[in-house]
N, C-alpha and C positions, 0 to 999 in steps of 0.2 A: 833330133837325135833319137835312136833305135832307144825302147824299151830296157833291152838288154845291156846295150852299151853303156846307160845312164845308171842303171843300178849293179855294176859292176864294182866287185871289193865291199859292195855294200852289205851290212849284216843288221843292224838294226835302222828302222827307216820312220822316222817321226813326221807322220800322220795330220796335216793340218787341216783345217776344218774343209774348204774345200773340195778334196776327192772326197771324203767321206759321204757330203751329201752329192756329188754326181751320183756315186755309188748307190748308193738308198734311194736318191730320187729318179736313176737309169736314167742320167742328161744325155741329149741327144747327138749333144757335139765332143763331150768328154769319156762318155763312159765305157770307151772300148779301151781307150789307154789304162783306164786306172781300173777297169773287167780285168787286164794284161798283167796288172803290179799287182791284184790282190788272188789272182792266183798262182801268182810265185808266195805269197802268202798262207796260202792254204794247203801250199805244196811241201811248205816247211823253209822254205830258200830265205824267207827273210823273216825277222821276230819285226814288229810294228809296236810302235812307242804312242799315246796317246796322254792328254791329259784333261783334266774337269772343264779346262775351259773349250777346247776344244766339243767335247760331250756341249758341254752351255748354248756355244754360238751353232751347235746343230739344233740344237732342240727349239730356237726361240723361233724359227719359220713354220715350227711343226705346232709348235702350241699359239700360236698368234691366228695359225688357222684351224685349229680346233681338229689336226688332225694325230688322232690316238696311238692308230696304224703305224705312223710315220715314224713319231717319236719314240713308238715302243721299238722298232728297226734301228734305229739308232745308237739307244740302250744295249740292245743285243750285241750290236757288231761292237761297240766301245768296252765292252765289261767283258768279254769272252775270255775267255782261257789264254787263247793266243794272242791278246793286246797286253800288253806292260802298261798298264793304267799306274801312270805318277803321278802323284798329290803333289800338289803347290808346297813349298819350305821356301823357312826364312831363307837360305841359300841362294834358292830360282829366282828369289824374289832381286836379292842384291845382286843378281848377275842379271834381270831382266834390266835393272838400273841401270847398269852400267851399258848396258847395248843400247837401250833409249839412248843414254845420252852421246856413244862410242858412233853408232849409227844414224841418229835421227831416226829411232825407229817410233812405230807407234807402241804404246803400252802394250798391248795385247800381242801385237807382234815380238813383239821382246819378250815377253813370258812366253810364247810358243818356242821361240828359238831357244830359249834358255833352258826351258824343261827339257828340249833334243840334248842339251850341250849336257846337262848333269848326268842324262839318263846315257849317255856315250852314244847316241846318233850320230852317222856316217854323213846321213841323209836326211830333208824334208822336205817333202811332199808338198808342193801348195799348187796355186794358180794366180798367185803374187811376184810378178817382174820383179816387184820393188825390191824384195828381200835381197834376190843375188847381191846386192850391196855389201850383206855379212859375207866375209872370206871364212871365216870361223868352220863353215857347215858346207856341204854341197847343195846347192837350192837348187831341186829341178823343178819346174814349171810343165805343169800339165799341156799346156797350150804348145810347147813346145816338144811335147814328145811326140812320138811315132810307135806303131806297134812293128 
């Protein structure tokens, strides 16, 4: 599916850990598509949703390899003006529960989707098949896009 077609109606698009490091690390197989979705980002077309854990599971590649550079690019793109950075509540927390157990999701997958759901996410961004399981969100799958 085209770029375009996929984030279509969409207004806010929750961010999963995933593009984010294609993005920052320039992945050789992914980073033209999600180069494609974060300059409709920059362009103003779409507000992008983020959350700590997201920020967390980027950071832990960067500091496991002692690189500063990496994790400080991560920081940036995660905390900017144009990311809606949402904090975990007790809220996310009982709705990530209930997706665990609604889906067989994993924990961490259930907080991402649940922080999309509170914060009114169209959309989330990953590179996880698994997720389309949730009807709740539109799960696009990077591997699956086209420019």
């Amino acid at each position: 599916m085209k770029v375009k077609e996929a984030l279509a109606g969409v207004t806010r698009l929750y961010l999963d850990t995933a593009p984010v490091i294609y993005l920052v690390e320039r992945n050789p197989q992914f980073f033209d598509q999600v180069c494609e979705i974060f300059k409709r980002i920059d362009e103003g077309q779409l507000t992008v949703v983020a959350s700590p854990i997201t920020l967390a599971e980027c950071l832990v590649g960067a500091y496991r390899n002692s690189q500063t550079e990496v994790a400080a690019n991560f920081v940036q793109l995660l905390t900017q003006e144009a990311v809606d950075f949402v904090q975990i509540s007790g809220a996310i927390g009982d709705l990530a529960a209930q997706l665990r157990v609604k889906h067989n999701l994993k924990l961490i997958d259930a907080f991402q989707i649940a922080v999309a759901l509170e914060a009114g996410c169209e959309a989330f961004l990953t590179n996880d098949a698994q997720l389309q399981k949730v009807p709740d969100l539109r799960i696009l799958v990077i591997s699956e896009l086209e420019i």
